[in-house]
N, C-alpha and C positions, 0 to 999 in steps of 0.2 A: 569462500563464496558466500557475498550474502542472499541471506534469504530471500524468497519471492524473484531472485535475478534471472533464473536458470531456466527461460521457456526453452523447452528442448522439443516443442512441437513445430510444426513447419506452418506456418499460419498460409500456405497456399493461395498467396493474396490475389494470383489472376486467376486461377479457377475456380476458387468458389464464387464468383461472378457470373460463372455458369448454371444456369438453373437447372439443364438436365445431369451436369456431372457432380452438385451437390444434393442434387435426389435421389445419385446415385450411392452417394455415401450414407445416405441412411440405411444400415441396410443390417445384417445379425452378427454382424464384428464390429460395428461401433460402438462406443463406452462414449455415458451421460453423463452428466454432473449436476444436480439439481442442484439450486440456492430457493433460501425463504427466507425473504425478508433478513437478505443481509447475509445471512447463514449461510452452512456449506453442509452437506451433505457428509455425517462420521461414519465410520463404520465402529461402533463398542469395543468391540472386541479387542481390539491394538491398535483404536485410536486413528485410525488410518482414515484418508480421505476416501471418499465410498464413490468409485464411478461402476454406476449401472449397467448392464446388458438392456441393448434393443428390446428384447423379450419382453422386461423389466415394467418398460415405459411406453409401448408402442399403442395404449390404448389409452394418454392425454391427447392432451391437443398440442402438435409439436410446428405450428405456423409460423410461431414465433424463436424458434432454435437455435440455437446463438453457434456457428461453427470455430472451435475452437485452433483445430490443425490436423494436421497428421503426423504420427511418432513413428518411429524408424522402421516397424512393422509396417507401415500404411495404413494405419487402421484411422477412423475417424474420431476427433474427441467432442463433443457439445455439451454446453452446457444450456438448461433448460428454466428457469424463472417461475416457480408454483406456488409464488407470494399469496397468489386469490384462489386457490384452489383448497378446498376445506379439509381438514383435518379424516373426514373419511375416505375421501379422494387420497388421498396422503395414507393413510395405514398400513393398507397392503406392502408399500415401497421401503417402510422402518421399520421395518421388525427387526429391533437389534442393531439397529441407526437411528441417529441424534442430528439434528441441525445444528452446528455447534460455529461461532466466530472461528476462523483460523486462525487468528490470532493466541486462544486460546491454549493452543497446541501448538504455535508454527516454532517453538524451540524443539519439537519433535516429529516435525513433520519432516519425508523426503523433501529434499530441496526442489526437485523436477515436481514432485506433485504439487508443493505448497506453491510453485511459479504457476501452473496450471489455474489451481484454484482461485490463485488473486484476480488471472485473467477473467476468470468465468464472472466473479464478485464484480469485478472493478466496469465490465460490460453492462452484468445486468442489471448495475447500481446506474449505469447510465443510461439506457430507455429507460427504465423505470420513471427517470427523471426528466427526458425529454420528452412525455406522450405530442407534446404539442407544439406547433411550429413557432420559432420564437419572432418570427416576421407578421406572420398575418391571424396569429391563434390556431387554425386548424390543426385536427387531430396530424399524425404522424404514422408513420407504416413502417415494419422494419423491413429492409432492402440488404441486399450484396451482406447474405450470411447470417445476418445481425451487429456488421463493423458499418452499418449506414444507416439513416431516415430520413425518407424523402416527404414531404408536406402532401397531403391530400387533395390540394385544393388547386388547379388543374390550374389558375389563376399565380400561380406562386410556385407552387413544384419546387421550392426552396430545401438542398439537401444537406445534413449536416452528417456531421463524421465526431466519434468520442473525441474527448478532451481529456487532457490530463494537464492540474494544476503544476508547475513547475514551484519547489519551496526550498530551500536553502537551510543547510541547517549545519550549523560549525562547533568547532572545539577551537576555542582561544586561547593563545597560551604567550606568558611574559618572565621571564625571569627578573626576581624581584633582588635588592638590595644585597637579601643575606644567602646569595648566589643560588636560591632552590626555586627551578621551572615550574609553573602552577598552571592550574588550567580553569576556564572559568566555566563555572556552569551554573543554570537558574533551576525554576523551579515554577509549578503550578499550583494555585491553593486548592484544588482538588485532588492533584495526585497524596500518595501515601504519604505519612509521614515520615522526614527524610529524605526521601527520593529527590535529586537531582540528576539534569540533563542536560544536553547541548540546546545549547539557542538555535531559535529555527524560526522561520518566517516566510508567508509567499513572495513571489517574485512580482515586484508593479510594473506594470507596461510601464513602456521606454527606458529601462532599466537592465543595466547588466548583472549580470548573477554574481560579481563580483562586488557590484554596488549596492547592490541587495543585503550582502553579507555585511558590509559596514554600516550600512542606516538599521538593520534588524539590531546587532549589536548595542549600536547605539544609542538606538529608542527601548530596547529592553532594559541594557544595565548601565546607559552614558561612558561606556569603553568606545574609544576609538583604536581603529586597529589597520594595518597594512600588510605588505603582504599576502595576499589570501590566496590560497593557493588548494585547486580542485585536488581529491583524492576519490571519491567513487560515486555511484548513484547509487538507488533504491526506488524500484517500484513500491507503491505505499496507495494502493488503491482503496484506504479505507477513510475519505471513502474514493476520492479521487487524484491523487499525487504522487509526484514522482520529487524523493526527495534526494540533494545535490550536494552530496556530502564536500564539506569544506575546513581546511587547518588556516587561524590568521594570526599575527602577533600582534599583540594589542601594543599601543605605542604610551596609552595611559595604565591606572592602574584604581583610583577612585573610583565604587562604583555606587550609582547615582538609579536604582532602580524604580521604573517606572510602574507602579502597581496597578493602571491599568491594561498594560503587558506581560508581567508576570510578577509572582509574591516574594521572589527572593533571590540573590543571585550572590554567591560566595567564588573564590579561590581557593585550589584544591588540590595540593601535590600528590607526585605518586604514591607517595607513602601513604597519604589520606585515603587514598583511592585503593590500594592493598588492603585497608582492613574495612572493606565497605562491603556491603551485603547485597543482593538481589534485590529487586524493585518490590517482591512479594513479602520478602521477609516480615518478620514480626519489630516492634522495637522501634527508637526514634534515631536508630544510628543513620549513617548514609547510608542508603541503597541507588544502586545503579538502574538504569530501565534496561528491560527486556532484553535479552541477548537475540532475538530476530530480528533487530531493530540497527537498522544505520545509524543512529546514535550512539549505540553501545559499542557498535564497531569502530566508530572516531575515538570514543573515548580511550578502548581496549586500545588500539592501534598506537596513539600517543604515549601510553602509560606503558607498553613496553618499549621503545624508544628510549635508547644509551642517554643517559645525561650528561 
């Protein structure tokens, strides 16, 4: 299972459209999920994602609440956005919690909780972003949970609903001359050094996800490639995407990297890939990125595949 996939909450998309039966679920068996500024709410102790008691939280301002779902108990999940709320407003609630990326931990997190938390992130990253109507400027309100924002301006009442960037991201692979399958992968001048990944790139309007995969290819390392054939997705709400994992055989083999796309892009057998290190590692060898990550899982996936 990859990670971030597994919401295992019931997002109860026609009643909490209800305002008196999500007032109702506010209530002393609901569990919070605060975000700041991007962050996720730790628990220290074991690293765990920290969802609050009512008790807890019942004395911010909860207008803005974002309803998550309901898990197989019934109980209710929110998450809560206390980006502007100051550091002593905030104390009582960490004592013995951290704001931490989930990322940071999502090789260790429950998969149900790390799906939970993406959701909460991946929301509050979006009002956050939308305060204001993109048709006529007016401010925005959040509506139906915190999955809506309708415009202010009585004039317009313009309502919009989250987005999520659709991006593509492949492992290419060619068997070469002296009969060994390789697999291509590039690289960022900012990532560690060593580290290589799968190519990845957003999807352009009027564009299929399949076409997508050949022109990113393309424009990243001049491989042309066929076949491209879907294998899984990934929520990847960091801060907005859902990435479209994909396998292609590249039909060339020259590669012609475009370095204002990316700093380098090699072929890379399994054997090369066996003695390669984690993205954190120390040292200029390969390193792989992140085992949370649908690319790692393309990668992983290929490299055990029979030759």
């Amino acid at each position: 299972m990859l990670h971030y996939s597994n919401m295992a909450l019931n997002r109860a998309s026609n009643q909490r459209k209800d305002a008196n039966w999500l007032e109702s679920q506010v209530n002393e068996q609901s569990r919070w999920l605060l975000i700041n500024n991007n962050h996720t709410l730790f628990d220290l102790n074991n690293f765990a994602i920290s969802f609050l008691k009512y008790s807890q939280i019942k004395h911010l301002d909860l207008s803005n609440a974002i309803f998550l779902g309901l898990d197989e108990h019934q109980v209710s999940h929110f998450s809560l956005d206390v980006s502007e709320l100051n550091d002593y407003s905030l104390k009582p609630l960490i004592a013995e919690r951290e704001f931490i990326d989930i990322r940071r931990h999502g090789v260790n997190i429950e998969i149900k909780q790390g799906s939970m938390a993406a959701l909460a992130r991946g929301l509050c990253y979006w009002h956050a972003t939308h305060r204001f109507c993109g048709r006529c400027g007016a401010e925005n309100r959040l509506i139906e949970a915190g999955h809506s924002r309708l415009c202010t301006n009585s004039m317009c009442l313009h309502q919009t609903f989250p987005r999520t960037d659709p991006a593509v991201i492949m492992v290419v692979t060619r068997t070469f001359a002296d009969g060994v399958e390789r697999c291509l992968l590039g690289r960022q001048a900012a990532w560690p050094v060593g580290m290589y990944s799968s190519l990845a790139g957003f999807v352009d309007p009027g564009e299929t996800l399949e076409q997508a995969v050949a022109r990113e290819v393309m424009e990243e390392a001049g491989i042309t490639v066929d076949n491209v054939q879907y294998v899984a997705s990934q929520p990847w709400p960091f801060p907005s995407s859902i990435m479209l994992g994909f396998f292609a055989n590249a039909t060339t083999d020259h590669i012609q990297v475009d370095k204002d796309e990316i700093d380098d892009a090699l072929w890379f057998s399994r054997e090369d890939l066996n003695k390669s290190g984690d993205w954190h590692d120390e040292g200029e060898h390969l390193k792989l990125p992140r085992t949370d990550s649908i690319s790692r899982y393309l990668i992983d996936h290929w490299r055990n595949l029979q030759d």
